[in-house]
C-alpha positions, 0 to 999 in steps of 0.5 A, spaced: 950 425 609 953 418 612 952 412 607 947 407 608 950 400 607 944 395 607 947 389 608 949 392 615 943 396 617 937 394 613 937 386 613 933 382 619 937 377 623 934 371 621 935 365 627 932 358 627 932 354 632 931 347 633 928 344 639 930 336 640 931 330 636 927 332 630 929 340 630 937 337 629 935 334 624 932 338 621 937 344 622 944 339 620 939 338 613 939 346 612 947 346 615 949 341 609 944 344 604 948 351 604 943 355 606 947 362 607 944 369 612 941 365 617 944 363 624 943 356 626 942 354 635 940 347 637 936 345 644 936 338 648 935 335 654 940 329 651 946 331 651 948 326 646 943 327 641 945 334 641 952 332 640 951 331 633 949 338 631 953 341 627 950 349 629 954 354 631 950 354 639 948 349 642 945 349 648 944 344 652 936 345 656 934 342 664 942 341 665 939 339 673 932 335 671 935 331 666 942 330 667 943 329 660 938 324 658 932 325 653 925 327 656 921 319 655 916 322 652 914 327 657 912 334 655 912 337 662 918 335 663 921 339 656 916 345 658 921 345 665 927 344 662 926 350 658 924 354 663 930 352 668 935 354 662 930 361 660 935 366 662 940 362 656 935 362 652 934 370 651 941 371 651 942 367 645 936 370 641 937 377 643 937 381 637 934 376 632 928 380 627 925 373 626 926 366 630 923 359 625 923 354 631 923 347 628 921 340 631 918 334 631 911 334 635 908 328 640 916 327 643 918 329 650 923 335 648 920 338 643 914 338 645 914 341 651 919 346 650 917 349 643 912 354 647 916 357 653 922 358 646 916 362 642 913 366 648 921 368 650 921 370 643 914 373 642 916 377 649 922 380 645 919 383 640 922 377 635 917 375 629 916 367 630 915 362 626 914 354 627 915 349 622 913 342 626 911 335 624 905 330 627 906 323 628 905 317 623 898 314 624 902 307 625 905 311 632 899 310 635 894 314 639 898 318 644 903 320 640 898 323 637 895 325 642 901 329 645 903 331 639 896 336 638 895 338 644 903 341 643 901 344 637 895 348 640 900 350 645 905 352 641 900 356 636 898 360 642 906 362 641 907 362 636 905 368 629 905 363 625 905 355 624 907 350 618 905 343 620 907 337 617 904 330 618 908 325 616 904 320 614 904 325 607 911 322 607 908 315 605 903 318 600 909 322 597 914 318 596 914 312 592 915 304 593 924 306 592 924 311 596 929 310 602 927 312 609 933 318 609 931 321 603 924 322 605 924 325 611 930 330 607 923 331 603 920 334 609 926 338 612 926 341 605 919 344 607 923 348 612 929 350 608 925 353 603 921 357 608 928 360 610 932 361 605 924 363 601 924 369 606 932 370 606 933 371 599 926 375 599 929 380 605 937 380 602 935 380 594 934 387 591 928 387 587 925 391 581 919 391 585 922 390 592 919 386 597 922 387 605 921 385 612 916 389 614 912 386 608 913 379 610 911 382 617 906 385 615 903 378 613 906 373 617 905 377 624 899 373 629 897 370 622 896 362 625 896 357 620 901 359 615 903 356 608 910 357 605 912 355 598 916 355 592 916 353 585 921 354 579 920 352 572 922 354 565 920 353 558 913 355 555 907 356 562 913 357 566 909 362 571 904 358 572 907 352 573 912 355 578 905 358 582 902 352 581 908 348 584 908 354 590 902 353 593 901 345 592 906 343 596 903 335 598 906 336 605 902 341 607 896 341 611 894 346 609 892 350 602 892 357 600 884 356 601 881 363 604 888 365 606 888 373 608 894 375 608 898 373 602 905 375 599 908 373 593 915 375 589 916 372 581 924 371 581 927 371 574 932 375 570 931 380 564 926 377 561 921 376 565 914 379 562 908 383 565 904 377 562 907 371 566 907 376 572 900 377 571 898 369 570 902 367 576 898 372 581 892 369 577 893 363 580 895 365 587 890 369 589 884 366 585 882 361 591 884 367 597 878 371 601 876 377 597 878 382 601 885 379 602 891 382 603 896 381 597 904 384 598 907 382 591 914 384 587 918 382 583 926 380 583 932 380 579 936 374 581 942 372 578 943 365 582 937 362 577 938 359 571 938 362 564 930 362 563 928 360 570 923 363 573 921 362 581 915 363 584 915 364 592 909 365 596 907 366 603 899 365 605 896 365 613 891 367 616 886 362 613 878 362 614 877 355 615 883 352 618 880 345 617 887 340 615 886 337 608 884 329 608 889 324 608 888 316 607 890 315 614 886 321 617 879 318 613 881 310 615 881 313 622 874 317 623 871 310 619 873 307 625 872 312 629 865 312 627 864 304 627 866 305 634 860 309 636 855 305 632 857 298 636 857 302 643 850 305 641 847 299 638 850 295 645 847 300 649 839 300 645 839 292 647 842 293 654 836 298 655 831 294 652 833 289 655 833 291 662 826 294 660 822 288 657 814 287 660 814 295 659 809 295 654 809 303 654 816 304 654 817 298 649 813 302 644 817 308 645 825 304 645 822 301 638 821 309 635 828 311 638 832 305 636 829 306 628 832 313 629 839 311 633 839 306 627 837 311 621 842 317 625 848 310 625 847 308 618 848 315 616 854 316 620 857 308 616 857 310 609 859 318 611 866 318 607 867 312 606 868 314 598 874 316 601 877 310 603 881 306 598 877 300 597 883 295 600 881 298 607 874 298 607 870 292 612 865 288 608 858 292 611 854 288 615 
């Protein structure tokens, strides 16, 4: 009887694949990071960016529509460039088990040719993993704007999808923290998904968890959440479950989560108990008819008496994003916006109406309900602006 040798015939080939400016970036970060068992590709439309890629392929993306230069914010022309340059795409990522594609969202490159990527991806057979970033709220409306509709572009892609806002950044880090080290923060979101899952796949475990668990989980899942936690000393399992599913970059929380894996790392001495405290942390916010996948692992790269914990969790009930400082600051106005535009229209109306003794009775009933209805709508949240953003109230 032939034997089997795992590292040959049982892993899955893992590839992560970055797609302009900020997937390089995010890609070099992983490649300086020494993560090991995954194979590095890089896609740009400017030749230049792409140049300082350290991966092992590059492939350079409308060759014709650009001539080497970047997209100027335009997603249709990243969405054409990927296209013109399909067929090389399929070559590179033939044989791949699972693909995490990773870029910066509201740009021209990324943007545009994430979701021509996944859907070439998917069209294989291939699982498919996006881990994105959403712009600053100081970038402006149509970053924004840009940015949400590629999101919903690629997530009709993809099985599933880690988003980033970037304004986490700013509530993360503190008042010394360089520009540099806070976006490696956010890179670091998607190597320890990489390496999280890699580690899963390529480490025996007593328990054993495999591709086909991680498949089962993250296959058409959409919104996904992806985490790890390492402690050591007294609680160290529910400190390290409670580090995994508590990332502050994430929009996202394992509330109402459907599918969820989990794995508790260690050595020798880990306990059913702290086995059973970290899982009680995990899936005491999930749905109750989740589907939960858990092993245990004996990993020698820990240190002595360290435990780790990683989970996976997706398919979410309520894909609502968490609140941020600036998502709330943004609705305020928003809404002070569209009390001003309403009481302008009351008066114009009025206005124009004035000797209509009739219609004057009736304008006065429905501007005391617009005006109820506008008053609501102000003081609506507004707890959750900080008090050094808030207008003084007319």
């Amino acid at each position: 009887m032939p034997k089997v040798n795992p590292a040959i015939e049982s892993f899955a080939r893992i590839m992560v694949i970055g797609i302009g400016g900020s997937g390089k970036n995010a890609v070099n970060h992983m490649i300086n990071s020494k993560v090991r068992g995954v194979s590095f590709i890089c896609m740009n439309t400017d030749t230049q960016d792409l140049h300082h890629s350290l991966a092992e392929k590059k492939i350079h993306i409308g060759k014709n529509l650009t001539k080497g230069l970047g997209s100027g914010m335009n997603p249709e022309i990243g969405k054409k460039a990927a296209e013109e340059t399909k067929s090389e795409i399929q070559d590179v990522i033939k044989g791949a088990d699972m693909i995490f594609i990773a870029c910066g969202m509201g740009g021209g490159t990324g943007t545009g040719a994430s979701p021509i990527v996944a859907r070439v991806a998917k069209e294989q057979g291939i699982l498919t993993v996006a881990v994105v970033t959403k712009p600053f709220f100081f970038e402006g409306n149509q970053r924004m704007k840009i940015a949400e509709k590629g999101i919903d572009d690629l997530s009709k892609e993809v099985d599933g999808i880690i988003i980033i806002p970037n304004d986490k950044l700013i509530q993360t880090a503190d008042k010394n923290t360089n520009f540099k080290d806070a976006f490696a923060s956010c890179d670091n979101v998607l190597r320890q998904a990489v390496e999280g899952i890699s580690d899963l796949i390529t480490t025996p475990g007593i328990i054993n968890v495999d591709f086909a668990d991680i498949k089962a989980v993250m296959s058409d899942a959409g919104s996904a959440l992806m985490g790890i936690g390492c402690a050591s000393g007294e609680k160290r399992a529910e400190k390290a479950a409670l580090q995994a599913i508590n990332s502050p970059l994430l929009e996202v929380s394992i509330n109402g989560a459907k599918g969820v894996l989990f794995a508790v790392s260690g050595g020798d001495d880990i306990t059913i108990h702290e086995i059973q405290e970290a899982a009680k942390i995990i899936t005491e916010s999930i749905d109750k008819d989740a589907k939960v996948i858990f092993g245990t692992i004996k990993d020698e790269k820990l240190k002595r008496g360290e435990l780790k914990v990683t989970v996976i969790a997706t398919s979410f009930m309520n894909e609502m994003p968490r609140k941020n400082l600036f998502s709330a600051v943004n609705q305020t106005l928003l809404k002070e916006e569209n009390a001003a535009a309403a009481k302008k229209e009351i008066h114009n109306t009025i206005s124009s109406n004035i000797g209509n003794n009739d219609f004057s009775k009736k304008t006065d009933k429905k501007r005391e309900t617009i005006e109820e209805i506008i008053v609501e709508d102000e003081t609506e949240d507004w707890s959750a602006v900080p008090a050094f953003l808030r207008r003084k109230k007319n």
